[in-house]
Kinemage of the C-alpha trace (Angstrom):
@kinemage 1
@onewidth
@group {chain A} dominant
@subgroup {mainchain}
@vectorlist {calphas} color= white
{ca unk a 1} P 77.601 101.833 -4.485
{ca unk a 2} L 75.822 103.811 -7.470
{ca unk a 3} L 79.531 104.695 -8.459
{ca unk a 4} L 80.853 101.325 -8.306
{ca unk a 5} L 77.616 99.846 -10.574
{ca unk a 6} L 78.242 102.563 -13.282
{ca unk a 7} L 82.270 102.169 -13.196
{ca unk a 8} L 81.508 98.589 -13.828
{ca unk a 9} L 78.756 99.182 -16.677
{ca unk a 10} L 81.096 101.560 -18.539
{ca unk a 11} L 84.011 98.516 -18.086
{ca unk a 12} L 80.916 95.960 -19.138
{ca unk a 13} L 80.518 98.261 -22.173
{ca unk a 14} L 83.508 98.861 -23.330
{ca unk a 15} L 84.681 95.131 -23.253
{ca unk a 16} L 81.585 94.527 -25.532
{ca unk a 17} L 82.549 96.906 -27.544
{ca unk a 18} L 86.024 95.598 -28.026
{ca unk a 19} L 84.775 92.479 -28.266
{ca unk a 20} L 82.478 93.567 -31.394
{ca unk a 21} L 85.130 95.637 -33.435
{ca unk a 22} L 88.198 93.127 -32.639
{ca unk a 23} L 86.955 90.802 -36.154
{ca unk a 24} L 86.845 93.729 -37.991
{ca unk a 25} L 90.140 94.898 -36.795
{ca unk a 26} L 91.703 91.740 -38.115
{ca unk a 27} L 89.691 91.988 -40.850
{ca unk a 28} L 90.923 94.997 -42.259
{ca unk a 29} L 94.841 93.696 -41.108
{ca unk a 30} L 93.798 90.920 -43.980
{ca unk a 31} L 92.862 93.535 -46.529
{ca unk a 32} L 95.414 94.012 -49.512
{ca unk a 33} L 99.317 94.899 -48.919
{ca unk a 34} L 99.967 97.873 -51.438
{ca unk a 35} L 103.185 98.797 -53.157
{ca unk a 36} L 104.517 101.645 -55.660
{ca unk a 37} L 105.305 100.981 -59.370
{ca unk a 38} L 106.535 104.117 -61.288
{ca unk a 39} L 104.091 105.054 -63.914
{ca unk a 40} L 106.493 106.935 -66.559
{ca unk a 41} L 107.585 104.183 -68.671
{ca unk a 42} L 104.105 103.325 -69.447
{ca unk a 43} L 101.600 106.006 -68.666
{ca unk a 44} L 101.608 108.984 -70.601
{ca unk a 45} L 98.701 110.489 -69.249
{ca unk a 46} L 98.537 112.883 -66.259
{ca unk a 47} L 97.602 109.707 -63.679
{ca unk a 48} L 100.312 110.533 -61.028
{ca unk a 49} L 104.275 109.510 -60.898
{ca unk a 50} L 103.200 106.211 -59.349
{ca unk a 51} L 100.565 103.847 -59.165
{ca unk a 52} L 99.647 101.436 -56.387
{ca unk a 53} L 99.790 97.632 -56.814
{ca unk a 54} L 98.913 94.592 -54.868
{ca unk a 55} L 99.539 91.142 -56.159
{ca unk a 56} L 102.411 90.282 -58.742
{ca unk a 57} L 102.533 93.784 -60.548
{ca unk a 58} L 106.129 94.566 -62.545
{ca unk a 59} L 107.120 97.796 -64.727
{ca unk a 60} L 108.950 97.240 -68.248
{ca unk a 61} L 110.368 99.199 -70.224
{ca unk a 62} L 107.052 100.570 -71.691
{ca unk a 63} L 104.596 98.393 -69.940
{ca unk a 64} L 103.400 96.951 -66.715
{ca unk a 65} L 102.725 93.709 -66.534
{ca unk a 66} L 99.836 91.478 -63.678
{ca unk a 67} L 100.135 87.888 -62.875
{ca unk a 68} L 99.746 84.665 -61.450
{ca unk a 69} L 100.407 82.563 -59.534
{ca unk a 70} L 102.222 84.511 -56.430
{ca unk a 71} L 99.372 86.939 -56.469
{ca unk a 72} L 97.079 87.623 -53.509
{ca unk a 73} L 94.442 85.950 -52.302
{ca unk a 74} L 90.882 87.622 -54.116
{ca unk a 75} L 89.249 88.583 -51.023
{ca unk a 76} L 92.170 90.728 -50.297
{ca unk a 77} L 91.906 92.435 -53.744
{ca unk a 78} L 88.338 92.951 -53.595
{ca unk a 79} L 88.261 94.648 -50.135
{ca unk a 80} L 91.468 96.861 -51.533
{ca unk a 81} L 89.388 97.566 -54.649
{ca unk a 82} L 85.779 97.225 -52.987
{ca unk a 83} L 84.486 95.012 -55.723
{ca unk a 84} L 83.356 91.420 -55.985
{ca unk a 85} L 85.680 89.657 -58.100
{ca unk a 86} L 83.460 86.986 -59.183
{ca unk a 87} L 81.137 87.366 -62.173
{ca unk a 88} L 77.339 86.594 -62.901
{ca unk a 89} L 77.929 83.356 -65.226
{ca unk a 90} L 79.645 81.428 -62.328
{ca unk a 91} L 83.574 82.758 -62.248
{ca unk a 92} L 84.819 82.385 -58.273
{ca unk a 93} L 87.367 84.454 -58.432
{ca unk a 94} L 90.224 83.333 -56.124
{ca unk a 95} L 93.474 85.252 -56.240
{ca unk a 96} L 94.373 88.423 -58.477
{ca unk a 97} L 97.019 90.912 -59.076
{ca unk a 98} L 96.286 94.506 -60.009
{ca unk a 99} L 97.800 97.978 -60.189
{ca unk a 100} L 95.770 101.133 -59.493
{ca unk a 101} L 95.661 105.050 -60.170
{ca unk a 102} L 94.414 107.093 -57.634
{ca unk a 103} L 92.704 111.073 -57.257
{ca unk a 104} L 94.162 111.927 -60.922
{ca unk a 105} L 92.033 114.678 -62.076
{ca unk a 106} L 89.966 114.470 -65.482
{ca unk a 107} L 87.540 116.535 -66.778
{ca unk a 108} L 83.129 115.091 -67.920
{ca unk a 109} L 84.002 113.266 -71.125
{ca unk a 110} L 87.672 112.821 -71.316
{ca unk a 111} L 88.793 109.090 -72.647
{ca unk a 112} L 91.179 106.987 -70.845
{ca unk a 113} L 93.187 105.036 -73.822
{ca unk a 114} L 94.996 101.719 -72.879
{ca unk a 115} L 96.969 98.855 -74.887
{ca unk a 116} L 97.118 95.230 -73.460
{ca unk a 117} L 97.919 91.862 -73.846
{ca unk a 118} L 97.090 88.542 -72.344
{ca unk a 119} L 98.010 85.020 -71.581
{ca unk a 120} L 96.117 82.032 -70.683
{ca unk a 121} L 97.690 78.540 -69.868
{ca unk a 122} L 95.764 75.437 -71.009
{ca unk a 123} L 93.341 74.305 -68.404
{ca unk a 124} L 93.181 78.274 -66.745
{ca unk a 125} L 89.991 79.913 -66.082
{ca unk a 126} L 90.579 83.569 -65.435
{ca unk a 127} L 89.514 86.955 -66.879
{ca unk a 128} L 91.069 90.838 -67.680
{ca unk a 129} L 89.578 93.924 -65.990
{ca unk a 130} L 89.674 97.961 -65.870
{ca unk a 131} L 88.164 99.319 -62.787
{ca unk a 132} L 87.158 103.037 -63.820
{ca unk a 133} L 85.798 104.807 -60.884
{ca unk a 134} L 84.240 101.520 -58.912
{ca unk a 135} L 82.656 100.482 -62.761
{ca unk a 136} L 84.329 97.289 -63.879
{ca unk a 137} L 84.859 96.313 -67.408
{ca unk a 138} L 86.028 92.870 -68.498
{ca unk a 139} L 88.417 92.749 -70.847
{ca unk a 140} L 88.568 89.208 -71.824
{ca unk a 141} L 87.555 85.851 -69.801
{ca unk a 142} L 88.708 82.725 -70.226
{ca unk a 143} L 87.292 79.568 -68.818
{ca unk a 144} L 88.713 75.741 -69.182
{ca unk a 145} L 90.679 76.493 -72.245
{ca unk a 146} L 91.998 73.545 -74.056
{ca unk a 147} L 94.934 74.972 -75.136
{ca unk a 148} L 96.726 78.380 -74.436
{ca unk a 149} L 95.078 81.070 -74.846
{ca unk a 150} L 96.692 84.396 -76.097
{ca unk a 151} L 95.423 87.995 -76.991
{ca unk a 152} L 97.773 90.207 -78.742
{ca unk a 153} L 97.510 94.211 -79.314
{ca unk a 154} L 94.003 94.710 -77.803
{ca unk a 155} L 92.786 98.572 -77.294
{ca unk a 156} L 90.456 99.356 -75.050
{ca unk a 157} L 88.788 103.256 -74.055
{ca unk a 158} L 87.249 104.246 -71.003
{ca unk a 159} L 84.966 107.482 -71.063
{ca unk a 160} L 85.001 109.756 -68.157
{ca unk a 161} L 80.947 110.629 -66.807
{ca unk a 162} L 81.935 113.100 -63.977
{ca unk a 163} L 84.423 116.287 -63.704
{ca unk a 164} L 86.831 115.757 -60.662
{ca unk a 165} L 88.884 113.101 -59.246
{ca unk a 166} L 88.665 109.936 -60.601
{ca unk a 167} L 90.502 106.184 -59.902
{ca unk a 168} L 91.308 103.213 -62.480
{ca unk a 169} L 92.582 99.967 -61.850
{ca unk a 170} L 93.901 97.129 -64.462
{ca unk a 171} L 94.371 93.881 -63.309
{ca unk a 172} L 93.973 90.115 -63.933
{ca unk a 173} L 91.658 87.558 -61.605
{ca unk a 174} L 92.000 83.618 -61.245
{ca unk a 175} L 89.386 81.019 -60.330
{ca unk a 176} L 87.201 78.462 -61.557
{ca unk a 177} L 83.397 78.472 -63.098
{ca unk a 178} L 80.480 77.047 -60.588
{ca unk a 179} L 80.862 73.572 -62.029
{ca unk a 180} L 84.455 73.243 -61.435
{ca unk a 181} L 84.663 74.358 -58.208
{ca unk a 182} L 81.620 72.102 -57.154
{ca unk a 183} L 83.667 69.145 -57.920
{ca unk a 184} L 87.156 70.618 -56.829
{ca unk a 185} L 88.489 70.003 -60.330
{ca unk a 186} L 90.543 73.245 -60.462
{ca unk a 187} L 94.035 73.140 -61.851
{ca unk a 188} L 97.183 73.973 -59.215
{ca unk a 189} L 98.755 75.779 -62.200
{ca unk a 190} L 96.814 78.663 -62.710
{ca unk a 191} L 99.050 81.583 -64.098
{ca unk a 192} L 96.647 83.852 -66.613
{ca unk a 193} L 98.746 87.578 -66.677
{ca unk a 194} L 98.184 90.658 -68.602
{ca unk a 195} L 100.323 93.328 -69.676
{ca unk a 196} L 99.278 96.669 -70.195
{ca unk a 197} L 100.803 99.610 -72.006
{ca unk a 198} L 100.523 103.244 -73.627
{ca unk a 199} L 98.113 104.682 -70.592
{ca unk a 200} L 96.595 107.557 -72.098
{ca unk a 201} L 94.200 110.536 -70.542
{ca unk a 202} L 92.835 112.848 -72.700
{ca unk a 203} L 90.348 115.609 -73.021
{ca unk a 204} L 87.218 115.689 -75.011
{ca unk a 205} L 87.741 117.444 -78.541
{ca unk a 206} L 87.539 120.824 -78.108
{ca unk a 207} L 87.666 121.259 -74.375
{ca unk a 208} L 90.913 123.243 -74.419
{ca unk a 209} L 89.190 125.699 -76.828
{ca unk a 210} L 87.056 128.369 -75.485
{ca unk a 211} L 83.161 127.975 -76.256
{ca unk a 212} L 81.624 131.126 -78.254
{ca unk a 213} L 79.694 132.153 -75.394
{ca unk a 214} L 82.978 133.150 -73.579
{ca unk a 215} L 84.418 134.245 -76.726
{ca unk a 216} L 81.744 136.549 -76.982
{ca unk a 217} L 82.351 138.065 -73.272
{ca unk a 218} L 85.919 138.521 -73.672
{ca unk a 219} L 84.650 140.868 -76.688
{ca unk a 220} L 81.902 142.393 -74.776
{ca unk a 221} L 84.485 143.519 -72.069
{ca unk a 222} L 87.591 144.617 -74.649
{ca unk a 223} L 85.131 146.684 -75.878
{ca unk a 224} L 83.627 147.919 -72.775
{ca unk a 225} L 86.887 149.320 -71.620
{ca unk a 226} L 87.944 150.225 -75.137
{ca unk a 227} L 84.590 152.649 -74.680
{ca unk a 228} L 85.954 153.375 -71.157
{ca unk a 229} L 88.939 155.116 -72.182
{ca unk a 230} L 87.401 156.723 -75.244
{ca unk a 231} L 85.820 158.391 -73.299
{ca unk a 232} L 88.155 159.326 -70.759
{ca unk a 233} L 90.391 160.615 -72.864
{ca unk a 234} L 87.911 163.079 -74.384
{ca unk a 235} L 87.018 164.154 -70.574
C-alpha cells in the first residue's frame, strides 16, 4: 500500500510539474526565429563571418539593411535580445527587425565604429538602436512625424568597458507613444528601416605596442643571458 501511495505521489508530482513548465515551453517556442546574413560585405572588423538576424534583415553590397513592416512581433525580439523594447517617454514598441554579432573577442577600450542611415514614413513612430553587450543606445527616434523623416550618413562609436567576449546588435523598433496607443490611433503602415554600413572593431591606440614596463624586461633578460654566456665562455 505504502508503494502504491508513493508511486502515485511521484505521478501527482510530476504531472504538476509538467503542468508548471508546459507555458514556458511554449513560451520559449514563441521566442525569435534566427537566420544567417554574411558579414563581409559590410563588416570589416573581426565580428565573425556571419551575423544572426531576426525580423526583415538583408545584406547589400556594402551594407545591411532592417525593416518594416514583415518584421517580427517585439516580444519576440526582446526575449531573443533580452531587452525591453519600449522606452521611458512612452514608445510601445511592437514589432522590430535586427541583426546581431555574437562571442567576437575585443580587448578593455577598443571602439566599435558604425555608419547608418534611416527612414521614417509620415505618420511612423519608431526609433534606431545598437545593443553593445545588453547596453542599448538609441540612435534616433521618431514619433508622429508629419512628413518623412530621413537621416543620411550618421556615425556612431561604441567603446568597449571589459576584455573578453562581447555581443552587438543594430536594429530598428516600431510602435506608437502612450497617447496613441490609448486611443488606438496607430497607423497600419508603419515601415521605419535602417541601413547600416562600414562595421568597424578596433583597438585602443597603442595596444598593439608593448608598454615600457615589458620593454624593460625583455632588456633585463637579453642581458641576463648575454651575462650568462659571458661568462660561460670564459669558464
Amino acid at each position: 500500500m505504502s508503494s502504491q501511495s508513493n508511486w502515485f505521489l511521484s505521478l501527482a508530482v510530476g504531472a504538476l510539474a509538467l503542468a508548471v513548465t508546459a507555458p514556458m515551453a511554449v513560451a520559449g517556442v514563441a521566442g525569435c526565429p534566427t537566420g544567417s546574413v554574411p558579414t563581409a560585405s559590410y563588416a570589416t572588423a573581426n565580428l565573425g563571418s556571419t551575423a544572426s538576424k531576426c525580423g526583415t534583415v538583408t545584406a547589400g553590397a556594402n551594407s545591411v539593411t532592417a525593416a518594416i513592416p514583415s518584421g517580427y512581433p517585439g516580444d519576440q525580439v526582446e526575449i531573443w535580445l533580452g531587452v525591453l523594447l519600449s522606452l521611458p517617454d512612452g514608445f510601445q514598441g511592437q514589432s522590430a527587425s535586427v541583426l546581431r554579432f555574437d562571442n567576437f573577442q575585443a580587448v578593455l577600450g577598443s571602439t566599435i565604429d558604425f555608419n547608418w542611415d534611416s527612414s521614417f514614413d509620415p505618420l511612423t513612430e519608431g526609433y534606431v538602436f545598437a545593443l553593445l553587450d545588453g547596453q542599448k543606445s538609441v540612435l534616433t527616434e521618431v514619433t508622429s512625424s508629419a512628413s518623412a523623416t530621413v537621416l543620411n550618413s550618421q556615425h556612431t562609436q561604441l567603446t568597449i568597458n571589459s576584455s573578453g567576449a562581447h555581443s552587438l546588435a543594430l536594429g530598428v523598433v516600431e510602435g506608437c507613444s502612450a497617447a496613441n496607443c490609448i486611443v488606438g490611433n496607430i497607423t497600419g503602415n508603419l515601415d521605419p528601416s535602417a541601413t547600416f554600413s562600414a562595421v568597424t572593431l578596433a583597438d585602443p591606440l597603442g595596444a598593439a605596442a608593448p608598454e615600457p614596463a615589458t620593454i624593460s624586461m625583455l632588456m633585463f633578460g637579453l642581458a641576463a643571458i648575454g651575462l650568462g654566456m659571458f661568462r660561460r665562455k670564459r669558464s
